[in-house]
C-alpha positions in Angstrom: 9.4 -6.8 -30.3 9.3 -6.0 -34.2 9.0 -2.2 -35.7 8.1 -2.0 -39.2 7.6 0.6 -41.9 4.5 0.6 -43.6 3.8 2.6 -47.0 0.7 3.9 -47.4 -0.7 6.9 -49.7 2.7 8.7 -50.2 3.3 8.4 -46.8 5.4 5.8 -44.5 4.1 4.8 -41.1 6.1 3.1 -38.8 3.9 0.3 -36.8 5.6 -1.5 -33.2 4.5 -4.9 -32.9 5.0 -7.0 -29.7 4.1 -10.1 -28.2 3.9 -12.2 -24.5 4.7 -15.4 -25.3 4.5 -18.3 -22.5 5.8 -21.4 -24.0 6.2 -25.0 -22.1 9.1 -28.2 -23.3 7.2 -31.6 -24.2 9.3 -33.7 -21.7 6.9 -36.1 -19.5 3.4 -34.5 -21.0 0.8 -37.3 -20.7 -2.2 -35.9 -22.5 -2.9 -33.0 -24.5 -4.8 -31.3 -21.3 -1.2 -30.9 -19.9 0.1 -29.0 -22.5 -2.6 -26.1 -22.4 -2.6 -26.1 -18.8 1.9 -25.3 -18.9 2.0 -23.2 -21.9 -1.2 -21.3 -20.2 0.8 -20.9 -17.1 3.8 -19.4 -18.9 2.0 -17.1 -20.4 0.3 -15.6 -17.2 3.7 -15.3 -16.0 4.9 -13.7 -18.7 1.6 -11.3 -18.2 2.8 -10.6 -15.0 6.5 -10.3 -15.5 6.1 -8.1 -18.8 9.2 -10.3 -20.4 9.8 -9.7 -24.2 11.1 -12.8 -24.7 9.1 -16.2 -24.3 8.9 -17.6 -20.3 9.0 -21.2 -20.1 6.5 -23.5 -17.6 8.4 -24.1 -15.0 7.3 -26.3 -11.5 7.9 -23.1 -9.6 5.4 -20.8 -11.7 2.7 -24.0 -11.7 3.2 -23.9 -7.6 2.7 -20.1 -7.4 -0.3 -19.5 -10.2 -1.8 -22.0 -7.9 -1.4 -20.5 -4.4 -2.5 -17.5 -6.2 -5.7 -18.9 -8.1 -6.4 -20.7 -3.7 -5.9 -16.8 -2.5 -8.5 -15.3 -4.8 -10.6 -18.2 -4.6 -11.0 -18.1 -0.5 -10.8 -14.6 -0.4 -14.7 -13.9 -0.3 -15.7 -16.8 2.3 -12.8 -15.8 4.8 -14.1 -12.1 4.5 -17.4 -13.4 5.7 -16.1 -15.2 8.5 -14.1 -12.4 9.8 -10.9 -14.3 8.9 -8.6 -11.2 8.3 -7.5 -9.7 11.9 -6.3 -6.4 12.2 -3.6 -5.3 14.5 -2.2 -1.9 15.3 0.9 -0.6 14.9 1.3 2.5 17.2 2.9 6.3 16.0 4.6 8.3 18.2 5.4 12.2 18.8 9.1 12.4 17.9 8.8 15.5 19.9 7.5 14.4 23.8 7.5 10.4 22.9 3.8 10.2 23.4 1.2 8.0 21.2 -0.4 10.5 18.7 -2.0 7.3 16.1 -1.9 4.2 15.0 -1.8 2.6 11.6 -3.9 -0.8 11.2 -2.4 -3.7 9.4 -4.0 -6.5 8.5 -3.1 -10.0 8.6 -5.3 -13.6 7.4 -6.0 -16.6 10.1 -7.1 -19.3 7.9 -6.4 -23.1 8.2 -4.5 -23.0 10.8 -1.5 -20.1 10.1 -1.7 -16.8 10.0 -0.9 -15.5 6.5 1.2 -11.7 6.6 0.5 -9.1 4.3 3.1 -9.7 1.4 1.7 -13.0 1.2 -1.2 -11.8 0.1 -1.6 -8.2 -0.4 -0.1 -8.2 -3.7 -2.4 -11.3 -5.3 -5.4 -9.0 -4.2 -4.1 -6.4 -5.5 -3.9 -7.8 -9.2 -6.9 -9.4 -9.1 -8.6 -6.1 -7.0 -10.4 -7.8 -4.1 -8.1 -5.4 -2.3 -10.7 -2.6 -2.4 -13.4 -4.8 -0.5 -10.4 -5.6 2.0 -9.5 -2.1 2.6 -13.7 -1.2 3.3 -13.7 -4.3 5.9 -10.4 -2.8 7.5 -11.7 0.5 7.8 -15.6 -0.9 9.1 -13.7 -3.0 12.0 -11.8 0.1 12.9 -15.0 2.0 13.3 -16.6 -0.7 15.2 -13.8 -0.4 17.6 -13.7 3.3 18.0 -17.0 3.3 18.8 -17.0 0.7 21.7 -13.9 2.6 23.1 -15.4 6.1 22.9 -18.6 4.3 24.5 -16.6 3.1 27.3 -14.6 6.7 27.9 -11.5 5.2 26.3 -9.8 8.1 24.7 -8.5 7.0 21.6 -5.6 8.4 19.2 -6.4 8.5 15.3 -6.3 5.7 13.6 -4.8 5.4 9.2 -6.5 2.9 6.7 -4.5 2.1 3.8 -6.5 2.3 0.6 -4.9 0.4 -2.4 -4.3 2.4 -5.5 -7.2 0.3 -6.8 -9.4 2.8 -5.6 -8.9 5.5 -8.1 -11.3 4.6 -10.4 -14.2 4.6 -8.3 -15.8 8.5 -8.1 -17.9 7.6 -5.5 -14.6 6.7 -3.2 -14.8 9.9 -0.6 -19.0 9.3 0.1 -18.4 6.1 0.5 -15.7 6.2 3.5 -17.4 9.1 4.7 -20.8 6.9 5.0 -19.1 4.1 6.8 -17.6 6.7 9.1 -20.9 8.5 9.8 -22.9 4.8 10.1 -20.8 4.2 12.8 -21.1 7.8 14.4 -16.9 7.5 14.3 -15.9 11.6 15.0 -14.4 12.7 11.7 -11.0 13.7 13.2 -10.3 10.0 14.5 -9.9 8.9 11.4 -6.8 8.5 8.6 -6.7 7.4 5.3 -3.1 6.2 3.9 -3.0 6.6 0.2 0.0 5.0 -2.1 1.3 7.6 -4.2 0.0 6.4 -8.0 2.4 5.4 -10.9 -0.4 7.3 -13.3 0.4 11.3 -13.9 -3.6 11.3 -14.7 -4.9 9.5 -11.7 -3.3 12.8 -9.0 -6.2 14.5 -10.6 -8.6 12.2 -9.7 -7.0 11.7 -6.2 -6.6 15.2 -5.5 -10.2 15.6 -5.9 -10.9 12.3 -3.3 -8.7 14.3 -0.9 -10.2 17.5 -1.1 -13.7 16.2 -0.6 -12.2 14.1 3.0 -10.6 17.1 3.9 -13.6 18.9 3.9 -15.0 16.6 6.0 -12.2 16.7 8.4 -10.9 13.7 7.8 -6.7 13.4 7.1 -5.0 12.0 4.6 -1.6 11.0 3.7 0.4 10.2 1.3 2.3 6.2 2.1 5.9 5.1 0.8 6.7 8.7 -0.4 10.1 8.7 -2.5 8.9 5.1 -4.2 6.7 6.6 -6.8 7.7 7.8 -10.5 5.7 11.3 -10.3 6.2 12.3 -6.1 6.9 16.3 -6.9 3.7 15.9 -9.4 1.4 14.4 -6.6 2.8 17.2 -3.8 2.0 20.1 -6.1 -1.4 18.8 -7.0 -2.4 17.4 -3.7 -3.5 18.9 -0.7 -2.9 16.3 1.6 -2.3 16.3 5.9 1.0 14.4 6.7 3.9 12.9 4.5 4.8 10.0 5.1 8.5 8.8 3.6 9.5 5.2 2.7 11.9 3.8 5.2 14.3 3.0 2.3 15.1 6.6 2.5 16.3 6.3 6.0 20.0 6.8 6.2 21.8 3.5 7.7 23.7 4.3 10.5 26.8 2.5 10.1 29.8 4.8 7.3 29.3 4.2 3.8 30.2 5.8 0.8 26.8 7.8 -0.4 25.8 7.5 3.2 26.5 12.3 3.2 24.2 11.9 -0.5 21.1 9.9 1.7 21.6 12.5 3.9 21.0 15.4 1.9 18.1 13.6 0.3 16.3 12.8 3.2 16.7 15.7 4.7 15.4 18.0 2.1 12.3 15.5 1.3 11.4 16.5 5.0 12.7 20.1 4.5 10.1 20.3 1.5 7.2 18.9 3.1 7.4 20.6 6.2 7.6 24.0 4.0 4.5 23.0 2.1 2.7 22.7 5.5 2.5 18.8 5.7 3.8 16.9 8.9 6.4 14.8 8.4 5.7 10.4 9.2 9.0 7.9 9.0 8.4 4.2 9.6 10.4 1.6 10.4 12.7 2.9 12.8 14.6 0.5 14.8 17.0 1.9 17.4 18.0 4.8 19.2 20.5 6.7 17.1 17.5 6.5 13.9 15.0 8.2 16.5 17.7 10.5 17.7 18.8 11.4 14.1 15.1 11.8 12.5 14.0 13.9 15.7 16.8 16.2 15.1 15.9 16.7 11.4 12.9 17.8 12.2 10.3 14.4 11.8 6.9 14.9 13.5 6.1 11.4 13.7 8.2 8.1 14.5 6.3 3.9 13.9 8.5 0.8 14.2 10.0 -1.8 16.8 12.0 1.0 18.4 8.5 2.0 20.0 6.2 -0.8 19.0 5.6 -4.1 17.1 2.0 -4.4 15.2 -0.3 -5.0 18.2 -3.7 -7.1 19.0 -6.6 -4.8 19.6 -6.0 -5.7 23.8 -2.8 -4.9 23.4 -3.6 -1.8 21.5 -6.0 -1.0 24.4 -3.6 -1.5 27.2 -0.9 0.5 25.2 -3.9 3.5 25.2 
């Protein structure tokens, strides 16, 4: 980083100069081809880590540019043969125990392994193939309500997670809504899970997507509440159906020192959202006394391997 001060018709302007630099050592380069290839490396890591100093090529960065460039590359052709499986991880009334949802995660079976969300989520996220992947989620859902509403399955509602990436697209709300309606999917069986947006400008744009689902009776809510840089913003401008708070917020159970402090904050982020009329969703609970503790404080709705582990459509089906 370099500020100068720049004097220009009695006046002096201050200008902030900066610069990502990815830089690469000369030891055991054979051609000139290997030298752009590390210092181009670098410098997409340096991209990605927003480092203000230089970030040297490194074996490591070569191995994961790579597995990143192979992610982005397959994506489309595995999308086309239905290579991304969804399984459903079930959400429970705090209050009688019973299944009131499910939240559909999606995981990739391709040559031979079957990839987990962080191992790929976040490289479609960059690169924004996300969006597509979030649209084929929500399509396989549909197919599936469908064929157990056909069969006199009664089903519970199921959330979609939708990628920040959507917020620039206007034409988000029709185009769930059409996908929805094409597969003659009742409204109210539906959920879309929206992560709460690092951009004070984009809860404009997303209050507006939320309003025009709600009107069509289909709920929102708001994912990994608490992890954001602007929550209070996006409550006050959002008009949204459930709450859903990050399970980092979760007080541990054993004694520790600002274990009274987690309290208090977790409490009143429920506190709040039940007064502003939004039910209260906490994932990732584990065992008895984090149930026992989060029903007594007031949470409407419990996911995690205390109830259930992310299960197969049969297993979803039997679970129904």
């Amino acid at each position: 980083d370099m500020e100068t001060t720049y004097h220009y018709e009695n006046e002096f302007r201050k200008f902030h100069f900066s610069a990502t630099i990815g830089a690469a050592k000369l030891f055991d380069v054979k051609d000139a081809g290997d030298v752009m290839t590390r210092i181009s490396i670098a410098y997409q890591v340096a991209r990605q880590l927003e480092k203000n100093e230089p970030v040297f090529f490194s074996e490591d960065f070569y191995a994961d540019i790579m597995r990143q460039k192979e992610i982005i590359a397959r994506f489309q052709r595995s999308l086309e043969m239905q290579e991304f499986v969804i399984y459903y991880q079930p959400k429970v009334n705090a209050e009688d125990k019973s299944l009131c949802g499910a939240e559909a995660l999606v995981r990739w079976n391709t040559q031979g392994r079957m990839l987990f969300p962080g191992e790929f989520i976040p490289i479609l996220e960059k690169d924004g193939s996300i969006c597509r992947l979030d649209f084929y989620v929500l399509e396989r859902t549909c197919e599936l309500l469908r064929e157990c509403m056909a069969t006199g399955l009664k089903m519970p509602r199921i959330s979609i997670n939708f990628s920040r990436k959507h917020i620039g697209n206007p034409d988000l709300a029709r185009e769930i809504i059409s996908i929805i309606d094409k597969h003659k999917v009742p409204h109210q069986f539906i959920e879309i899970e929206l992560t709460e947006s690092e951009d004070f400008k984009d809860y404009v744009v997303m209050a507006e997507m939320i309003r025009q689902l709600k009107e069509q009776g289909i709920s929102t809510s708001i994912d990994d509440f608490g992890t954001g840089y602007s929550s209070l913003n996006m409550l006050k401008m959002t008009t949204i159906d459930l709450l859903k708070i990050d399970r980092s917020f979760i007080p541990r159970e054993e004694d520790y020192p600002n274990k009274k402090k987690d309290c208090i904050m977790f409490e009143n982020i429920a506190n709040l959202a039940k007064s502003l009329g939004y039910k209260v969703v906490v994932e990732g609970v584990e065992t008895q006394n984090q149930f026992d503790y989060l029903k007594a404080v007031g949470c409407d709705i419990v996911q995690g391997y205390f109830f259930d582990q992310p299960l197969s459509v049969d297993k979803l089906l039997k679970r129904v």
